[in-house]
C-alpha positions as CSV (number, residue, x, y, z in Angstrom):
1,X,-11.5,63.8,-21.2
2,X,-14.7,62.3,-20.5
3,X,-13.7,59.3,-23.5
4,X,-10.7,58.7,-21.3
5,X,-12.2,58.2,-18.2
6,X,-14.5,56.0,-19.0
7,X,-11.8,53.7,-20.7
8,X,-9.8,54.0,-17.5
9,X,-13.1,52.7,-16.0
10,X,-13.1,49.7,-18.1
11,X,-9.6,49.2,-17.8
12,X,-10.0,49.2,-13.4
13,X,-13.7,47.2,-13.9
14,X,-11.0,44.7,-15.8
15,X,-8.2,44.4,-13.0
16,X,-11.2,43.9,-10.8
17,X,-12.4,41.1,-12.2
18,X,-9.0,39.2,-12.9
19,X,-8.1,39.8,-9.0
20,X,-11.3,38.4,-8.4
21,X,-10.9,35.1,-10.4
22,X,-7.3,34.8,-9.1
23,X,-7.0,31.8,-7.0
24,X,-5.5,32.8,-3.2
25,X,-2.6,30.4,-1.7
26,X,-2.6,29.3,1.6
27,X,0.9,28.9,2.0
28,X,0.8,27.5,6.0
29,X,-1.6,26.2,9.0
30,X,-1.3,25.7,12.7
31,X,-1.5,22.4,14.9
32,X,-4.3,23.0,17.2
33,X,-5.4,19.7,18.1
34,X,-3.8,15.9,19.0
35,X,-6.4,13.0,19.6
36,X,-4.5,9.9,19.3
37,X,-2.8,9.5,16.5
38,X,-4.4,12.2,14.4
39,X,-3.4,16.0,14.5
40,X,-5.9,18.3,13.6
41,X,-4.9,21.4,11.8
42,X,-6.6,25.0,11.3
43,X,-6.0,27.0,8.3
44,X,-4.3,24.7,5.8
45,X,-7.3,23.4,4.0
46,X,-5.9,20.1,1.9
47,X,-7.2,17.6,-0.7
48,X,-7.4,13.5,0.4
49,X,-4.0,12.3,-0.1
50,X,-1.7,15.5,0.4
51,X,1.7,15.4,1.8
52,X,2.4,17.7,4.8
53,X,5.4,18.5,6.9
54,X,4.8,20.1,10.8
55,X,7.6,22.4,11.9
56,X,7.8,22.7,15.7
57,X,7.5,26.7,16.6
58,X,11.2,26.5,17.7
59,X,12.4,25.1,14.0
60,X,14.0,22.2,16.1
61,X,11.6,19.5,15.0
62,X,9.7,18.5,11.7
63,X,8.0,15.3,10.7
64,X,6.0,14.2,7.5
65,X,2.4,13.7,7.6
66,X,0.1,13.1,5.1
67,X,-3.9,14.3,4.8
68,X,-6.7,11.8,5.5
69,X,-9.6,13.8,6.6
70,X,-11.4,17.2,6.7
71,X,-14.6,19.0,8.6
72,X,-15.2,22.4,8.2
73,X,-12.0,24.6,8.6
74,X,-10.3,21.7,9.9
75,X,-7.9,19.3,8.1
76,X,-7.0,16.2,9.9
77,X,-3.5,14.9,9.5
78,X,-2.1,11.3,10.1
79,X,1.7,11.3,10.9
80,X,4.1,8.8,8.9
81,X,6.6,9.2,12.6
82,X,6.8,9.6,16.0
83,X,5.6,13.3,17.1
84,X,7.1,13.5,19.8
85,X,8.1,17.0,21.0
86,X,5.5,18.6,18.8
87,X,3.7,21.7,20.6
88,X,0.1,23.1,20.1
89,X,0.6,25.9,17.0
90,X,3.6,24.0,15.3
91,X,3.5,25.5,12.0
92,X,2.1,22.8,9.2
93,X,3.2,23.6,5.7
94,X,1.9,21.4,2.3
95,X,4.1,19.3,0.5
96,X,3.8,22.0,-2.5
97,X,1.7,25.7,-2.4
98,X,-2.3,24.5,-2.6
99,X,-4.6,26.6,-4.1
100,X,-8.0,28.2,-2.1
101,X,-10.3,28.8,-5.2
102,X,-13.1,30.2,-2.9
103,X,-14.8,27.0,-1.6
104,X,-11.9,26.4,1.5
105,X,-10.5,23.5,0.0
106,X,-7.8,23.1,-2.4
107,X,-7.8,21.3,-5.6
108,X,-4.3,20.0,-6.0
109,X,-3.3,16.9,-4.2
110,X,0.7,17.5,-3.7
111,X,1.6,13.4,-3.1
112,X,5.0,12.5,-2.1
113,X,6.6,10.6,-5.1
114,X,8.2,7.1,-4.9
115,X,11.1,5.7,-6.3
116,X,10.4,3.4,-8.8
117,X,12.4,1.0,-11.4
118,X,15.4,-1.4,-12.1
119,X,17.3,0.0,-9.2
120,X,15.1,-1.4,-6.7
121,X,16.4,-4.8,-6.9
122,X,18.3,-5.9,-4.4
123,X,17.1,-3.4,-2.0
124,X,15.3,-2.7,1.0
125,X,13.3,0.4,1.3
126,X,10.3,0.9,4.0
127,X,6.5,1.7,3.2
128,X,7.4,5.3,2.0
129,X,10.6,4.6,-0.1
130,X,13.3,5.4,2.1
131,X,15.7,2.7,1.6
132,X,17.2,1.0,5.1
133,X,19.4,-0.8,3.6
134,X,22.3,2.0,4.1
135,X,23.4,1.7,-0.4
136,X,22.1,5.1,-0.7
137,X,19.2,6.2,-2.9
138,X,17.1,3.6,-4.0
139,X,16.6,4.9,-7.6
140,X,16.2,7.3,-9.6
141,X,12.9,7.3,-11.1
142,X,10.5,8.0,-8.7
143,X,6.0,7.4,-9.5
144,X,3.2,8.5,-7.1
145,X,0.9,5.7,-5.3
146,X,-1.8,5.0,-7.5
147,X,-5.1,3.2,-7.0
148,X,-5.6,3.2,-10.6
149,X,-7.9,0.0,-11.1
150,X,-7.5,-2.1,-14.6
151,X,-10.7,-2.5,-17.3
152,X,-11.5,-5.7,-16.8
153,X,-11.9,-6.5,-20.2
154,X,-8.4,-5.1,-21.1
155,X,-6.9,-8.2,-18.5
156,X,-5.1,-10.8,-20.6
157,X,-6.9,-14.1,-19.7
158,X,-4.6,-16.6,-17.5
159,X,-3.7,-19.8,-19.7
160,X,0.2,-20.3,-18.6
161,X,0.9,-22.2,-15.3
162,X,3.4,-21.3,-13.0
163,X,6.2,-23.3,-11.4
164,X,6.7,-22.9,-8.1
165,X,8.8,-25.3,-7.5
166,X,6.7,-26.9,-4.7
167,X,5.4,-30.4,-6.0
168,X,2.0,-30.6,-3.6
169,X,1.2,-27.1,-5.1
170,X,2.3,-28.0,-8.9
171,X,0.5,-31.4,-9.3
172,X,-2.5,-30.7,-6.6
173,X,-3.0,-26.8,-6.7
174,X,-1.8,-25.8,-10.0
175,X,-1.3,-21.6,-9.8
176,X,-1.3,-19.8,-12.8
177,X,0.5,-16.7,-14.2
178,X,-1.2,-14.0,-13.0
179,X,-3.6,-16.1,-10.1
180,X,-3.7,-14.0,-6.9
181,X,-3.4,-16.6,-3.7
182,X,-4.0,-16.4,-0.4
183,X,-2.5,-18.2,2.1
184,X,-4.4,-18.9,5.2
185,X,-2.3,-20.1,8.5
186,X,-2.9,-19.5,12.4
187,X,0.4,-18.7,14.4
188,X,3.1,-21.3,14.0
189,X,2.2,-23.6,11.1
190,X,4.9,-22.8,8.9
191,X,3.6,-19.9,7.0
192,X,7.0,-18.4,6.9
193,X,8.5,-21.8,5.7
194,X,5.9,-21.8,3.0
195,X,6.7,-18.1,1.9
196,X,10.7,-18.9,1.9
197,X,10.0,-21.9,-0.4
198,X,7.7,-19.6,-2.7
199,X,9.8,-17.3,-2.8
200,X,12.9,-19.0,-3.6
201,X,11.7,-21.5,-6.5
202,X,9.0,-19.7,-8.3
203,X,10.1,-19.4,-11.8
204,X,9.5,-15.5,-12.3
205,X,12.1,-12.4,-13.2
206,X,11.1,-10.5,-10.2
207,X,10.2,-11.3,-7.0
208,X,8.4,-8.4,-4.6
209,X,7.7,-8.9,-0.9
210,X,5.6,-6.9,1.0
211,X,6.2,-7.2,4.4
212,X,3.4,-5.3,6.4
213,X,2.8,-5.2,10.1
214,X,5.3,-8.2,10.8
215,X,8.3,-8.3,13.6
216,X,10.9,-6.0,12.4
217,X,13.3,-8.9,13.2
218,X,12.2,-11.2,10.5
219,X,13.3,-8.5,7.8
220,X,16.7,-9.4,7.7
221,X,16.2,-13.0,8.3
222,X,14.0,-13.2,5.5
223,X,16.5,-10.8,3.4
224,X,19.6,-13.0,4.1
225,X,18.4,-16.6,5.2
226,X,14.9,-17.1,3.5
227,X,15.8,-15.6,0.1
228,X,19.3,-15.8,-0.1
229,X,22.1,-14.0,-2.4
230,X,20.9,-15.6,-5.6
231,X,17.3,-14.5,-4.9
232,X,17.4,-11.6,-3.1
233,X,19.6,-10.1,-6.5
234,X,16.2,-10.5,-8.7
235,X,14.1,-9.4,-5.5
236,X,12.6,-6.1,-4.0
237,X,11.8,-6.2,-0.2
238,X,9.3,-3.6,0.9
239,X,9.0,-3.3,5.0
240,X,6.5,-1.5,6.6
241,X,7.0,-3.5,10.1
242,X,5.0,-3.7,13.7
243,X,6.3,-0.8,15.0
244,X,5.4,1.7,11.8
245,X,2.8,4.1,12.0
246,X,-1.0,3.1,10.6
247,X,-0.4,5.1,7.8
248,X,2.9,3.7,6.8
249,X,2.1,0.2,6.8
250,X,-0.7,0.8,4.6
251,X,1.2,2.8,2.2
252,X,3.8,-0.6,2.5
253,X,1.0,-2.8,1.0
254,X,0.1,-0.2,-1.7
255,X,3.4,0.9,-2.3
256,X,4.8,-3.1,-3.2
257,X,1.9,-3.3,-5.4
258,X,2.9,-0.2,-7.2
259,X,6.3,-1.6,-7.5
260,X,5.2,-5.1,-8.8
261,X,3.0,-3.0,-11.6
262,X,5.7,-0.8,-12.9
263,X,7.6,-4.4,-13.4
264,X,4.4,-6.5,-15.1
265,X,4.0,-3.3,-17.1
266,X,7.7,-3.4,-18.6
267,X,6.7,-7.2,-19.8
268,X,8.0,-8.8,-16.4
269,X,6.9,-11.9,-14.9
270,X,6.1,-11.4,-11.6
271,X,5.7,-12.7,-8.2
272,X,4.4,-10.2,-5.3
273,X,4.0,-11.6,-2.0
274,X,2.3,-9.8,0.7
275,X,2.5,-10.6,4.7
276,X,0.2,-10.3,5.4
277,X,-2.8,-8.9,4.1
278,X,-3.9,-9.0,7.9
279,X,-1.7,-6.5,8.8
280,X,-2.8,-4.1,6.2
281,X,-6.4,-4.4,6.8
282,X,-5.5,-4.1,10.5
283,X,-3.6,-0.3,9.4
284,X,-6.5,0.7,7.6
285,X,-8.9,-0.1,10.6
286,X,-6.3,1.7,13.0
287,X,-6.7,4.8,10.4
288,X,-10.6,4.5,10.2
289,X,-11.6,4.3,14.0
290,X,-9.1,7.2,14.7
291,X,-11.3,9.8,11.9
292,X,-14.6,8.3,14.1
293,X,-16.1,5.5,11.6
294,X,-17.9,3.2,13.0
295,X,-17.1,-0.6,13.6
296,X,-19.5,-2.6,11.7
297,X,-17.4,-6.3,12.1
298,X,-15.4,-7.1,14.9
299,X,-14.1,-3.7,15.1
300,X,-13.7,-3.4,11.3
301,X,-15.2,0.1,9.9
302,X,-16.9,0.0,6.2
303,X,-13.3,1.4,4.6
304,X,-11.4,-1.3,5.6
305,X,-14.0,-3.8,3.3
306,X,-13.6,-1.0,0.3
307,X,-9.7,-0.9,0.4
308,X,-9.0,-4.7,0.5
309,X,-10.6,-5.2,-2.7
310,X,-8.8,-1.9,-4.6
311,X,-5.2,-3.4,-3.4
312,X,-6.1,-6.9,-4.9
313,X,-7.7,-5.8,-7.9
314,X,-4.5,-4.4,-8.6
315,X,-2.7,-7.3,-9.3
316,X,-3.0,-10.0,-12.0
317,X,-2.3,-10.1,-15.7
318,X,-2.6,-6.7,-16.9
319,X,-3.3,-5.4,-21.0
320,X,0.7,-6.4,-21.8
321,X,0.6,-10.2,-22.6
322,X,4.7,-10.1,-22.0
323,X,4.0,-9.4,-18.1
324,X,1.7,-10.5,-15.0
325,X,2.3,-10.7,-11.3
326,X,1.3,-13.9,-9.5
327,X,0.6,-12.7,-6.2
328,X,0.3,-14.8,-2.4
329,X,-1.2,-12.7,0.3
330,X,-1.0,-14.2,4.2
331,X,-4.5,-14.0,6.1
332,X,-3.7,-14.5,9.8
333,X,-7.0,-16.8,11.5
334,X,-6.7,-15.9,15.3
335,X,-7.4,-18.9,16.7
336,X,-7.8,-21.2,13.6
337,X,-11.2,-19.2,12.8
338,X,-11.7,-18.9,9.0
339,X,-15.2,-17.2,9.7
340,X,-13.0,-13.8,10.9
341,X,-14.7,-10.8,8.5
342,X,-10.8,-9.8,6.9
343,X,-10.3,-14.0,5.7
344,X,-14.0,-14.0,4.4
345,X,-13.8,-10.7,2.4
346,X,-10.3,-12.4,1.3
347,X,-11.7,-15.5,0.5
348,X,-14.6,-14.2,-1.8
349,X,-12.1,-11.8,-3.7
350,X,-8.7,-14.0,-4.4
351,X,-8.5,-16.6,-7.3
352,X,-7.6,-19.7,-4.5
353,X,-6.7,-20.3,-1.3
354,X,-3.9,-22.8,0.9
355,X,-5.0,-23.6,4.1
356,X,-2.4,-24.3,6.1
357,X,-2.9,-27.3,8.8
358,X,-1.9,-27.1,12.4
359,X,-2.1,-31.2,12.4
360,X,0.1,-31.3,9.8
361,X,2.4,-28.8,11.1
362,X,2.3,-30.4,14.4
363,X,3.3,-33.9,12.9
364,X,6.5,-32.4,11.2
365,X,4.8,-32.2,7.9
366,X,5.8,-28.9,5.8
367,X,4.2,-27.4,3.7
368,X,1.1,-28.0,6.0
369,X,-1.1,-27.4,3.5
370,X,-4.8,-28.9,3.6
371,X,-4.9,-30.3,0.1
372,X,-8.9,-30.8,1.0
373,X,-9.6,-27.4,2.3
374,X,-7.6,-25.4,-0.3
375,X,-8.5,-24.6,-4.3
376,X,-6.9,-22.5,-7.5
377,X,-9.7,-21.9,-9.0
378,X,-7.5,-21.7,-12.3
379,X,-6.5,-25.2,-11.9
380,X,-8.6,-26.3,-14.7
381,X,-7.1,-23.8,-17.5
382,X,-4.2,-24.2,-17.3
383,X,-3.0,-27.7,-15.7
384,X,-2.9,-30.1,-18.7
385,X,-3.8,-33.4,-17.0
C-alpha cells in the first residue's frame, strides 16, 4: 500500500510539473484607451507585427488592426480603417491564439499573409492586398511582409545597362540593371511625366508601382492613361493613397517591394517604381510621433531614418543572376529644398539621383531633368563609351 502511494505521488508531482510548463492562451483583450490614432488595449499581450481584429461589444462593427507597440500590460494597436463607432471595451481578438509563456508577452507573431505571384499582373490591389480593381481575388499564393535584408556579398554585381527608352537618361545617365534611383522634383515639374515615360519604355518583364500617399485620383489615370493596355498587362499597381491610414501606406511601400522580390527571385527583370518615397517616410513619422518618439529632424523621429534604409536595401540585384529590380523612388523637395532630412538620407543611400528642374519645366522642356545636378553612379560599368 505504502509502494503505491508513493508512485501515485510521483505520478501527481508529474501532472504538476507538465501543467506548470504548459503555456496559457490568452484568447481576447479589451479596448480601454483611443489617443489619436492609436488604440490601446489591456489584456491581449502581442508580439511587434501581430494582426488584430476589434469587435464592437454589440457584434455590429469590426476592423483590422495590427500591433506596433507595448508597455507594461498594455498593447498598443494601429488601425489599418476608420474606427468609427468603436466603444471603450470592444472586444480585441489576435489574428491567430498567442501564447503567454509566463513573461506577459507572446512569442508568436500571427501576420496577415499577402497574395503573391503571376496573378498579380494586371491588377490593382491596396497596401494590404485587397484588390480594388472589382476581378476578384488577386491570387492565390499569398507570402507575409518580410524585411528580410540580402548578404551583401551574395548581390550579383551590376554590369548590364538598362534601356529606358529615354535618350537624355540612356546616353547622359546611363541606369543599370539592378541601380536603385531617385527622382528628385518639387510640385509641378513633370515628375508624373517622367514616371509615365519610365514606366512605359523600360525594357523589363515586370513593371511594379508603388503608389504611396498620392491623390487617390491619379490611380486610375496612371492605370489607364499613363501605362496603358500594353503595359499595364506586364504591370502590378500597388495603391496605398492620401487618404489611407499611416499604417497602410507603409505597408504599401513594403508590400510593392515584397512583390517586386518574389518576381527578381523567379529570374525576372524588374522595374519597381515607388511615389513617393516621401510619402512613406511621412507614414512612418505619423506612426512614430503617435507611440511618443521624439522628433529629432524637422519632425522626423529616429525610426523613420532606420526604415528608409531597410525598404531600399531591399531592392537591387539579388543572389539569382537571371533577375534584378531597377527601382526609381520620388523624393518630394518642399520648396525646391534638397537640404530637407528624408532627400539627404535618400541621397546618401540610392545608387543616383535626377533632379528635376523647375526652369526647364517652366520653359516647356520635359523630362526637366538637370543633367548637371544629377549622377548614376554606375554609369561607368556599364555604359560602353
Amino acid at each position: 500500500m505504502t509502494n503505491q502511494l508513493l508512485e501515485f505521488a510521483e505520478q501527481l508531482s508529474d501532472v504538476r510539473e507538465h501543467l506548470a510548463a504548459t503555456p496559457r492562451s490568452i484568447r481576447e483583450g479589451k479596448l480601454k484607451r483611443v489617443s489619436g490614432i492609436v488604440l490601446e488595449v489591456e489584456g491581449l499581450p502581442l508580439s511587434i507585427g501581430s494582426s488584430a481584429t476589434i469587435v464592437s461589444q454589440a457584434g455590429d462593427l469590426s476592423f483590422d488592426a495590427e500591433c506596433i507597440g507595448f508597455n507594461g500590460g498594455i498593447t498598443y494597436l494601429m488601425p489599418l480603417d476608420q474606427v468609427e463607432g468603436i466603444a471603450p471595451g470592444a472586444l480585441v481578438y489576435p489574428a491567430s491564439t498567442p501564447v503567454d509563456y509566463g513573461g506577459g508577452y507572446t512569442t508568436k507573431v500571427a501576420t496577415k499573409p499577402l497574395p503573391i505571384g503571376e496573378a498579380l499582373l494586371g491588377r490593382v490591389v491596396d497596401g494590404l492586398g485587397r484588390p480594388i480593381d472589382g476581378k476578384g481575388d488577386a491570387s492565390q499564393k499569398m507570402t507575409r511582409q518580410s524585411r528580410t535584408i540580402l548578404n551583401p556579398l551574395d548581390r550579383t554585381p551590376i554590369h548590364e545597362p538598362l534601356d529606358t527608352g529615354i535618350r537624355a537618361v540612356n546616353g547622359l545617365l546611363t541606369v543599370g540593371r539592378g541601380q536603385r534611383v531617385g527622382i528628385f522634383a518639387g510640385s509641378g515639374v513633370g515628375k508624373s511625366v517622367l514616371l509615365g515615360m519610365l514606366a512605359r519604355n523600360c525594357v523589363a518583364d515586370v513593371i511594379v508601382i508603388g503608389l504611396v500617399g498620392e491623390r487617390g485620383r491619379e490611380v486610375r489615370e496612371f492605370c489607364e492613361e499613363t501605362l496603358g493596355p500594353e503595359s499595364f498587362s506586364r504591370a502590378v499597381v500597388v495603391a496605398a493613397p492620401a487618404d489611407a491610414s499611416p499604417l497602410a501606406r507603409s505597408k504599401g511601400g513594403s508590400y510593392a517591394t515584397d512583390v517586386a522580390t518574389w518576381f527578381r527571385d523567379q529570374g525576372k527583370h524588374v522595374v519597381l517604381i515607388v511615389d513617393s518615397l516621401t510619402r512613406y517616410a511621412m507614414a512612418l513619422r505619423e506612426i512614430g510621433l503617435s507611440l511618443g518618439e521624439a522628433p529629432v529632424a524637422r519632425g522626423y523621429p529616429p525610426s523613420v531614418f532606420a526604415r528608409m534604409p531597410e525598404l531600399v536595401e531591399r531592392v537591387g540585384n539579388g543572389a539569382n543572376p537571371d533577375g534584378s529590380i531597377t527601382a526609381f523612388y520620388t523624393v518630394l523637395l518642399e520648396g525646391d529644398d534638397t537640404n530637407d532630412p528624408v532627400a539627404d538620407t535618400a541621397r546618401g543611400i540610392l545608387d543616383g539621383h535626377f533632379f528635376l528642374s523647375r526652369e526647364l519645366a517652366d520653359s516647356g522642356h520635359y523630362p526637366a531633368i538637370d543633367i548637371e545636378k544629377s549622377i548614376s553612379r554606375v554609369m561607368p560599368k556599364v555604359s560602353t563609351r
